[in-house]
PATOR-290771 format. One line per field, with one value per residue: residue in three letters; residue number from 1; x, y, z of N, C-alpha, C in turn. Coordinates in nm, 3 decimals, always signed. Last residue first. Layout:
<nodes>
zase = ala | ...
nulo = NUM | ...
nX = X | ...
nY = Y | ...
nZ = Z | ...
caX = X | ...
caY = Y | ...
caZ = Z | ...
cX = X | ...
cY = Y | ...
cZ = Z | ...
</nodes>
This chain:
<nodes>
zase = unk | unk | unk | unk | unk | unk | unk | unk | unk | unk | unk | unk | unk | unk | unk | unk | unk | unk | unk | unk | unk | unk | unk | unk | unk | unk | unk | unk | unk | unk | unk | unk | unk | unk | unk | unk | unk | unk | unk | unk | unk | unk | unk | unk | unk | unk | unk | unk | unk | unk | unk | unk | unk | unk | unk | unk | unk | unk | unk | unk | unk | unk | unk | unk | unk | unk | unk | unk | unk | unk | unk | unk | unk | unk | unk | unk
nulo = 76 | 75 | 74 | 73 | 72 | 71 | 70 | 69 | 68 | 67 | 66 | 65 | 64 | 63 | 62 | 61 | 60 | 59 | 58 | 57 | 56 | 55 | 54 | 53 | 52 | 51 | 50 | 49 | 48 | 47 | 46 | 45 | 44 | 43 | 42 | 41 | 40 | 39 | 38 | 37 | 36 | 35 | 34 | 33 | 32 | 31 | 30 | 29 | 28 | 27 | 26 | 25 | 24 | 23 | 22 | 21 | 20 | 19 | 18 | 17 | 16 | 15 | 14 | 13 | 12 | 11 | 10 | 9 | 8 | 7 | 6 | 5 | 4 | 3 | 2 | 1
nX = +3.039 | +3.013 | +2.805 | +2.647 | +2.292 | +2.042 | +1.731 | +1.444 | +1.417 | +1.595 | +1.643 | +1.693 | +1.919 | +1.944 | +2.089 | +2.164 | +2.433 | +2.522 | +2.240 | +2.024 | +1.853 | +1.519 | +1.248 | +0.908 | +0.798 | +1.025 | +1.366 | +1.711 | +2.093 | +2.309 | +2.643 | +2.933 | +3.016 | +3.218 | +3.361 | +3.526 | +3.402 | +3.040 | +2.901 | +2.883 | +2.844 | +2.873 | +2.646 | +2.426 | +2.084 | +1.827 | +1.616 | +1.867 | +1.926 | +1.948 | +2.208 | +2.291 | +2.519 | +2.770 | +2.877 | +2.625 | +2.442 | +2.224 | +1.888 | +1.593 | +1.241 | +1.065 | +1.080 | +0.988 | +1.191 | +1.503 | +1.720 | +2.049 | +2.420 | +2.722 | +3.026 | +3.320 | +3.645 | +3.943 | +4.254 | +4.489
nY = +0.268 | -0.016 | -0.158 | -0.373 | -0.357 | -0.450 | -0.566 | -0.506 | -0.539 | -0.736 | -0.742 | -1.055 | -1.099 | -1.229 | -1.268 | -1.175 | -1.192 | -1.034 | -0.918 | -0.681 | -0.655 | -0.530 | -0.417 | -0.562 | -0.530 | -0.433 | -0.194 | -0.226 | -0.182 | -0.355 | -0.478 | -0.685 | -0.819 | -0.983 | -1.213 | -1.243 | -1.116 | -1.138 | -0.899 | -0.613 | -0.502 | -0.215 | +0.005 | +0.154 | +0.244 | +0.118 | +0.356 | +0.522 | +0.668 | +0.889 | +0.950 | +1.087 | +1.197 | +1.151 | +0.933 | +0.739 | +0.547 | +0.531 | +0.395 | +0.256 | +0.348 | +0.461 | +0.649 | +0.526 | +0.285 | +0.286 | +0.049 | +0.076 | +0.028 | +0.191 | +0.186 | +0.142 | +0.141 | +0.002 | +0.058 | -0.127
nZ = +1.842 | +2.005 | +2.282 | +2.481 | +2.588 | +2.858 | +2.812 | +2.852 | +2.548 | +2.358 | +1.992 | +1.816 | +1.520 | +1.150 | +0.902 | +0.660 | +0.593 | +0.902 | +1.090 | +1.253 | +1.566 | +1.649 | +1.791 | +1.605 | +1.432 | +1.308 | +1.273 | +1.332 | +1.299 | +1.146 | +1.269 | +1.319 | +1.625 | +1.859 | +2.093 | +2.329 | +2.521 | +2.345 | +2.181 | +2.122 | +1.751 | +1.584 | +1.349 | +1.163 | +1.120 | +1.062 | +1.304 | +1.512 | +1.879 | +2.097 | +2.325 | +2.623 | +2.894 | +3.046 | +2.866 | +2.646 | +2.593 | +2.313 | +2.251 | +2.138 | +2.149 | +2.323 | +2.490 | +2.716 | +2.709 | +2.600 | +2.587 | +2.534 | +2.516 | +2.623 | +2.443 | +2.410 | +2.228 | +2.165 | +2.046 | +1.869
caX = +2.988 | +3.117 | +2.833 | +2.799 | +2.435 | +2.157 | +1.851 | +1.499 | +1.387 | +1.570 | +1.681 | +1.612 | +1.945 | +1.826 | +2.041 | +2.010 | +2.388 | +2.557 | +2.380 | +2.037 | +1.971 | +1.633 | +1.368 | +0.989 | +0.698 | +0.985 | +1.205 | +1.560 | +1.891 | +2.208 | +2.508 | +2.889 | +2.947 | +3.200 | +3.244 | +3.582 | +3.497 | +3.153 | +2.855 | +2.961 | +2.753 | +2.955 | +2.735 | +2.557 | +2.194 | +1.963 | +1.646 | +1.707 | +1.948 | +1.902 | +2.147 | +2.177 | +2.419 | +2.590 | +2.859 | +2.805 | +2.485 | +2.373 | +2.021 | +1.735 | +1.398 | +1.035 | +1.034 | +0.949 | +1.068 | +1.441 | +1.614 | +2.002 | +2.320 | +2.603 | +2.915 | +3.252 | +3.577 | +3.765 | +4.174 | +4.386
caY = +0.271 | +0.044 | -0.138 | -0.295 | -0.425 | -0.329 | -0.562 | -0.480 | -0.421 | -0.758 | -0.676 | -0.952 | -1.073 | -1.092 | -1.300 | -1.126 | -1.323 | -1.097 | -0.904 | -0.735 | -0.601 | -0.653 | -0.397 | -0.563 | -0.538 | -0.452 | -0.221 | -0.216 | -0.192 | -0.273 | -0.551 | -0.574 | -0.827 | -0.871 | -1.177 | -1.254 | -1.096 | -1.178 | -1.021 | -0.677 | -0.529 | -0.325 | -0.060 | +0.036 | +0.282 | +0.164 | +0.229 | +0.517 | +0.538 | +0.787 | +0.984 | +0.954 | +1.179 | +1.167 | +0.974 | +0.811 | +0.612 | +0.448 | +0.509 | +0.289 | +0.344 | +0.367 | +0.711 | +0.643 | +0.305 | +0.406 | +0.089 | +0.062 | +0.098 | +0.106 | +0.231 | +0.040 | +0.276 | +0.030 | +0.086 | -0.027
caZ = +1.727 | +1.926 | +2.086 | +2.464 | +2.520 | +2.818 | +2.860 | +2.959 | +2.614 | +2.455 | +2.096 | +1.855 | +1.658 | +1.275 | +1.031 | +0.687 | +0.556 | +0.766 | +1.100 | +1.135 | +1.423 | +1.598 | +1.715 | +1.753 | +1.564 | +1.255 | +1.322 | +1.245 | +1.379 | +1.141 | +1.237 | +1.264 | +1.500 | +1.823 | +1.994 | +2.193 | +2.535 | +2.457 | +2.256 | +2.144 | +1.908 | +1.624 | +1.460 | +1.174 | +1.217 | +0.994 | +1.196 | +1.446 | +1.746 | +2.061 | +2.239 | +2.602 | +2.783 | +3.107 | +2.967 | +2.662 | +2.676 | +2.342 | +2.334 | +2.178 | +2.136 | +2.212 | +2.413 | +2.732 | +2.713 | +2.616 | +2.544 | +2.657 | +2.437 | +2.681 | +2.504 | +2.406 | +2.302 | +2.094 | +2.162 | +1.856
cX = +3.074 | +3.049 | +2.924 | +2.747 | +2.564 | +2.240 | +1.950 | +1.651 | +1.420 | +1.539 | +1.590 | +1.685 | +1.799 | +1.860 | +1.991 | +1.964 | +2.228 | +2.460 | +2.395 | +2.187 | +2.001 | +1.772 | +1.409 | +1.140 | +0.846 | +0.841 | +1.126 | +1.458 | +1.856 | +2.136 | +2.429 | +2.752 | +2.921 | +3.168 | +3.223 | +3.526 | +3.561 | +3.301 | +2.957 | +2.938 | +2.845 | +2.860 | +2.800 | +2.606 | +2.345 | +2.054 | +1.782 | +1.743 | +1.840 | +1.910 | +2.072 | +2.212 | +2.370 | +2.476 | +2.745 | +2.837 | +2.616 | +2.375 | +2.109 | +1.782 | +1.501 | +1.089 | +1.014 | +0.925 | +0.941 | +1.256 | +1.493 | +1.858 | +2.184 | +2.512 | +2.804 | +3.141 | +3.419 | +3.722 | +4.045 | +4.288
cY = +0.412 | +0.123 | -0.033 | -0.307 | -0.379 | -0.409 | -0.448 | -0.518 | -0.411 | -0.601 | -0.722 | -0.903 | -0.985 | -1.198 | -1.199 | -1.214 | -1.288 | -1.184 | -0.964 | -0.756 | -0.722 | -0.593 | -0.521 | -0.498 | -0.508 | -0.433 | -0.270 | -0.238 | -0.142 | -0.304 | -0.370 | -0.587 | -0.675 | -0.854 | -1.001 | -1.203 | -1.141 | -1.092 | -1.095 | -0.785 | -0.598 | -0.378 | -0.161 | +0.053 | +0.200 | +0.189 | +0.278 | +0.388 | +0.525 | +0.771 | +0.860 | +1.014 | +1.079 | +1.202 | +0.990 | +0.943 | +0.674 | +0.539 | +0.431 | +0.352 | +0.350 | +0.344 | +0.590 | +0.685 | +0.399 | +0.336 | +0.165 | +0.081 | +0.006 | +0.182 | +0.168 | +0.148 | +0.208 | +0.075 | +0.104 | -0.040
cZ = +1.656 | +1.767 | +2.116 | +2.274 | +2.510 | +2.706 | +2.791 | +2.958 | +2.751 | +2.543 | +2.197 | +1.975 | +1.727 | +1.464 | +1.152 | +0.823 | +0.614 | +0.707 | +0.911 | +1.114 | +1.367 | +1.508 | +1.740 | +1.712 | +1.625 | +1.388 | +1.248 | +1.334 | +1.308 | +1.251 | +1.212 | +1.251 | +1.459 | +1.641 | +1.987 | +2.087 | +2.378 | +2.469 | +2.443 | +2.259 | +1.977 | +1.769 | +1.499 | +1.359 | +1.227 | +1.020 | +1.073 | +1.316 | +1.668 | +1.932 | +2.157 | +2.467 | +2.737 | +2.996 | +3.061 | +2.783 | +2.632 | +2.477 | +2.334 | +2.177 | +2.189 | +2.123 | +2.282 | +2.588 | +2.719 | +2.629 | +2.656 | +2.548 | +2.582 | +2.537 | +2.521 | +2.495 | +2.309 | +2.227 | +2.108 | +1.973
</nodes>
């Protein structure tokens, strides 16, 4: 099975995340599922949320904070 892997990116303008998919942007709102994809092996199912800061939320209520200047790969 072929996974199809888009940039998600954070929007400072508007104070959220975007996945990229081509030349579009669309942006992501609390709750949202997805697959994040850490390494070449790693790949989590997890929610975004907002609390002060976004974070997704993986198994077991472990929280990943998002990083505003960095980009991630998700499958969504």
């Amino acid at each position: 099975m072929k996974h199809t892997w888009f940039e998600m990116k954070y929007d400072a303008k508007l104070c959220f995340w975007v996945v990229v998919m081509g030349e579009r942007e669309y942006g992501l709102h609390c709750g949202e599922r997805f697959d994040l994809f850490l390494n070449q092996d790693t790949q989590i199912i997890c929610r975004l949320e907002l609390d002060r800061e976004w974070y997704v939320l993986m198994d077991g209520g472990r929280r990943f904070y998002l990083h505003p200047k960095e980009s991630y790969l998700i499958e969504v």
